[in-house]
N, C-alpha and C positions, 0 to 999 in steps of 0.2 A: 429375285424379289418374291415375299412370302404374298401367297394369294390371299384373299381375305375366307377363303371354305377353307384354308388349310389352320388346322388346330396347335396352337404352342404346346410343349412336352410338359408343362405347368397346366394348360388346359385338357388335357388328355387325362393327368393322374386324378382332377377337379370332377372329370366323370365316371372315371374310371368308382373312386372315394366314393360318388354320391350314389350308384349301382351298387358296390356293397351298402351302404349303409339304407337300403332302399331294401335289400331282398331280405335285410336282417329284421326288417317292421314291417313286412309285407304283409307277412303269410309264414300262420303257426299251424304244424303239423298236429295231427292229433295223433300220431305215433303207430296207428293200428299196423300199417304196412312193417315198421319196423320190428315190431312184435310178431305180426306172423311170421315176419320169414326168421328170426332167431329163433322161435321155439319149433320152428322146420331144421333150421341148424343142430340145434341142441337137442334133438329127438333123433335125429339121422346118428348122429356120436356117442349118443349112449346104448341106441339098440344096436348100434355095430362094438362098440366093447360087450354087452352082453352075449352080442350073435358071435365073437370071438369066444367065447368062455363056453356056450353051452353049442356051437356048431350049429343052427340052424340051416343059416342057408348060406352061400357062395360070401366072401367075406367084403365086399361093396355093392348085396345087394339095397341096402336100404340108401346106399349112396344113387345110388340105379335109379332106387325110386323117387328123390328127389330132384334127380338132373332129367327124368321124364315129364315130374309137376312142374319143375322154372322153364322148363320149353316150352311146356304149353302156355303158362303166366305170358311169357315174352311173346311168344305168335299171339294172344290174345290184347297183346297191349301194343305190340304194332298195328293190329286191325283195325281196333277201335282210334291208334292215331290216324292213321289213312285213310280209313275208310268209312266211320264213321265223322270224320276231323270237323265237315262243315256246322254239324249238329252241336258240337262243344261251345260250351261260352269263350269270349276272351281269356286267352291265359295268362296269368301273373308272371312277370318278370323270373319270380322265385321259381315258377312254378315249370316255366320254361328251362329254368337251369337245371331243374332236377330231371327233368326228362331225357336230357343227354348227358346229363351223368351217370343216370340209368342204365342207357346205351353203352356208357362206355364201362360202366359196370360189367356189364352182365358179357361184352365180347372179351374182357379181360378174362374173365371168369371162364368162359367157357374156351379160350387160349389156354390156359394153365390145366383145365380139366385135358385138354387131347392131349397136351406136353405131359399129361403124367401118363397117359395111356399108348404115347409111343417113344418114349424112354427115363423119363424124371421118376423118378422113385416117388411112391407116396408119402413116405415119409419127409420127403421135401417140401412135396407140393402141396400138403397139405399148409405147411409151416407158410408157403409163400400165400395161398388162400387167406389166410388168416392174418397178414399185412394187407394185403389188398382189402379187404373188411375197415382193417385200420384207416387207409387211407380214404377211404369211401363215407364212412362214418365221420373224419376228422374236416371234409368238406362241408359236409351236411351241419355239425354244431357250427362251424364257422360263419355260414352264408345266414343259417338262424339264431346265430349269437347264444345257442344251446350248450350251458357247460358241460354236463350231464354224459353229453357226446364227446365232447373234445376228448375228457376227462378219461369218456371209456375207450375212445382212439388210441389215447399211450398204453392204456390196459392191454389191451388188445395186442399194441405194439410191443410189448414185453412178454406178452403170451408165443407170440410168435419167431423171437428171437430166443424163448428157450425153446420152441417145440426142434428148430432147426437142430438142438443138439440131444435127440432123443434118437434113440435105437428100437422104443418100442412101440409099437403103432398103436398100441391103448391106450397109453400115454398121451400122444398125442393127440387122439380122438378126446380125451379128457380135457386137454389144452383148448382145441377145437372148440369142445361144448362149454368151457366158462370163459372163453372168446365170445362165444355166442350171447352168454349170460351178461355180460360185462360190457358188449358194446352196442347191443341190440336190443334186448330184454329189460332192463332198467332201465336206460335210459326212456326205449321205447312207453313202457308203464307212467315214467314219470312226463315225458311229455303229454300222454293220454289223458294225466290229471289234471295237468296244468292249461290242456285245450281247455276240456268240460269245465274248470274255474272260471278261464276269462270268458267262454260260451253261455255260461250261467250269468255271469257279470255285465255280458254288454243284453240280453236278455232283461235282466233284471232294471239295468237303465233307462235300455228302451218302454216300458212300463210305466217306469214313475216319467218317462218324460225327458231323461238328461240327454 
């Protein structure tokens, strides 16, 4: 006999529906995060084809110096979850969810960084980087009903199924940086204008009174 705490597979999907449709009108990003980190992408891929063409230095140091700045970003954003956590306000549903997608973002991420540094080739794992971007991106338009995103999710996702069949590593550094362009950087821009619209809008309400 069905207990009465226990939920029907019809009342499960009823919550399940009302959590997305809740993170999608929660909470609008204003995109700035998204925007740093692609023109940290996209600066990292163009000075390593230049650093290929004119020798400067070691041929992943600018990669170097970018997986040195997201370590520090991620120890600085677990601290402040832990340790400063009691200080934070309530977090939004959405907001919760991005936080461990974060997480699993960034362990993925730095799984695929050691797999190329103890047998993957770069030119793989750059390709597989740059799916995972895809996917990471394609949750994020989703949870916020963001076309912009989705849109640059399959961008991204066709960027990455041709870099897999490149032989040359500028190339794909090239891939790489209008991956960057494509799934971060526009969209990121355009949601930053569309925060400051509706920011200026409920502003402007608040004022006259509505």
């Amino acid at each position: 006999m069905q207990s009465k705490d226990e939920l029907t597979e019809h009342e499960s999907l009823q919550i399940i529906q009302q959590m997305i449709d809740t993170a999608k009108h929660e909470q609008k990003d204003d995109g700035k995060g998204w925007i740093i980190w692609g023109w940290m992408l996209f600066i990292a891929s163009i000075l390593t084809v230049v650093n290929m063409r004119f020798h400067w230095f070691q041929t992943f140091f600018f990669w170097n110096l970018l997986g040195a700045a997201t370590l520090i970003i991620f120890l600085v954003e677990l601290i402040r979850d832990f340790v400063i956590k009691k200080n934070e306000k309530v977090k939004t549903y959405t907001a919760a969810i991005f936080k461990k997608l974060n997480i699993g973002f960034f362990v993925s991420l730095f799984f695929i960084i050691i797999a190329m540094n103890v047998g993957i080739h770069p030119l793989k794992g750059f390709a597989l980087l740059i799916s995972l971007y895809g996917f990471w991106i394609l949750i994020y338009g989703a949870l916020l009903d963001f076309k912009p995103s989705v849109i640059g999710a399959f961008v991204t996702w066709a960027l990455a199924f041709a870099a897999l069949f490149q032989n040359s590593f500028q190339v794909v550094m090239l891939l790489h940086a209008s991956a960057a362009l494509c799934g971060y950087i526009i969209p990121g821009h355009i949601a930053n204008r569309n925060f400051k619209e509706i920011t200026a809008r409920k502003s402007l309400n608040k004022n006259i009174g509505v």
